[in-house]
Steps between C-alpha positions, in 0.01 A plus 500: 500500500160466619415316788275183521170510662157629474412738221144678545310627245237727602166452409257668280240758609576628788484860583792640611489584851411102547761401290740663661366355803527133360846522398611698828381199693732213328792739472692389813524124351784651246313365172817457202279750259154691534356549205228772399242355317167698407339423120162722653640737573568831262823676445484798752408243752746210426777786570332619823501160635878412368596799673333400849628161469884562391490691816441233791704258247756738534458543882478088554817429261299329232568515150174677311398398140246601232308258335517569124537888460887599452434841477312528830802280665714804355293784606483448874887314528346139581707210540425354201215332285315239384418412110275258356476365164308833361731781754759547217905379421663366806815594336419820457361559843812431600671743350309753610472394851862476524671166719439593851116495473344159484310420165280143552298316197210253448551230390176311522585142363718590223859392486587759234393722689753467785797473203412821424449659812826385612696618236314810544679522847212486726525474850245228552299241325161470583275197422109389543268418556607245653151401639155601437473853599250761613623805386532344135277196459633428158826577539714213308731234733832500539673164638718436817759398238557837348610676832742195521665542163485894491730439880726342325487651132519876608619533817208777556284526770203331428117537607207306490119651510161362487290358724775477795418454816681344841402171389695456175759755537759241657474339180561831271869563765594138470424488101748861484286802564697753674162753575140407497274791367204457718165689509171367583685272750703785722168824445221267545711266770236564858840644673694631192844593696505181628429300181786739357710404831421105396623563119819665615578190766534294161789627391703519840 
């Protein structure tokens, strides 16, 4: 089962030795999930980067993802990974991952969506944005009332992205989200460990 908490996504662009140096520095706040997420960068870097990361996940007892690229999550033995709504058939990720790694999906706003990732027999439900968000301006809302009702529909872990900051994520725990995937707000935070440090004291 996964635990609640903070779930970091890493951010886009940086170059490795820096990224490595980013996520190093919120590791001891025990985020739920890290997940690696790079849409710049190309394949043979992607996998370098995976590889660095999945190692001081490994080393801090955190749970390593890939963000939409199964066979990458394969090749170097990561936790898990992440699919969107173009990252091909939940159902058959599954399969292939086998049950002990963890398989996540989008959900965005749409209910279907979560029917079908459920029956799939992912691991979490993720949904957002939730608020207007940097990293995808346009990004369609999702409402407090979906993490509710997927609580108490599914019974899945549930997560809510977009826009979330330490302002409004009180109101994402009390409305049902069991992790809050956080970017801008945790690797652009002036202290970033202790902004991590302040996201993990929610859920205590």
């Amino acid at each position: 089962m996964l635990r609640r908490g903070l779930y970091l996504v890493t951010p886009d662009g940086l170059e490795t030795s820096a990224l490595v140096a980013a996520l190093a520095a919120v590791l001891p706040s025990r985020p739920a999930l890290v997940q690696y997420r790079n849409k710049l960068a190309d394949a043979s870097l992607r996998r370098e980067q995976a590889l660095r990361l999945l190692e001081i996940c490994r080393a801090a007892d955190v749970p390593l993802i890939i963000n939409d690229n199964l066979p990458l999550a394969l090749e170097i033995d990561a936790d898990g990974v992440h699919l969107g709504r173009d990252d091909g058939d939940p159902a058959a990720a599954r399969k292939v991952l086998g049950p002990e790694r963890i398989l996540g999906v989008s959900c965005y706003g749409e209910w279907p969506r979560a029917v079908a990732g459920a029956a799939a027999g992912v691991d979490y439900l993720a949904f957002g944005a939730m608020y207007p968000s940097s990293t995808k301006p346009a990004a369609p809302r999702a409402s407090l009332d979906m993490l509710t009702r997927a609580r108490r529909e599914f019974g899945l872990p549930v997560v809510a992205i977009g826009g979330i900051t330490l302002d409004n994520a009180g109101e994402l725990i009390d409305a049902g989200a069991d992790q809050l995937a956080v970017i801008s707000d945790v690797f652009s935070a002036p202290d970033p460990a202790a902004r991590a440090a302040a996201y993990a004291r929610l859920f205590d």
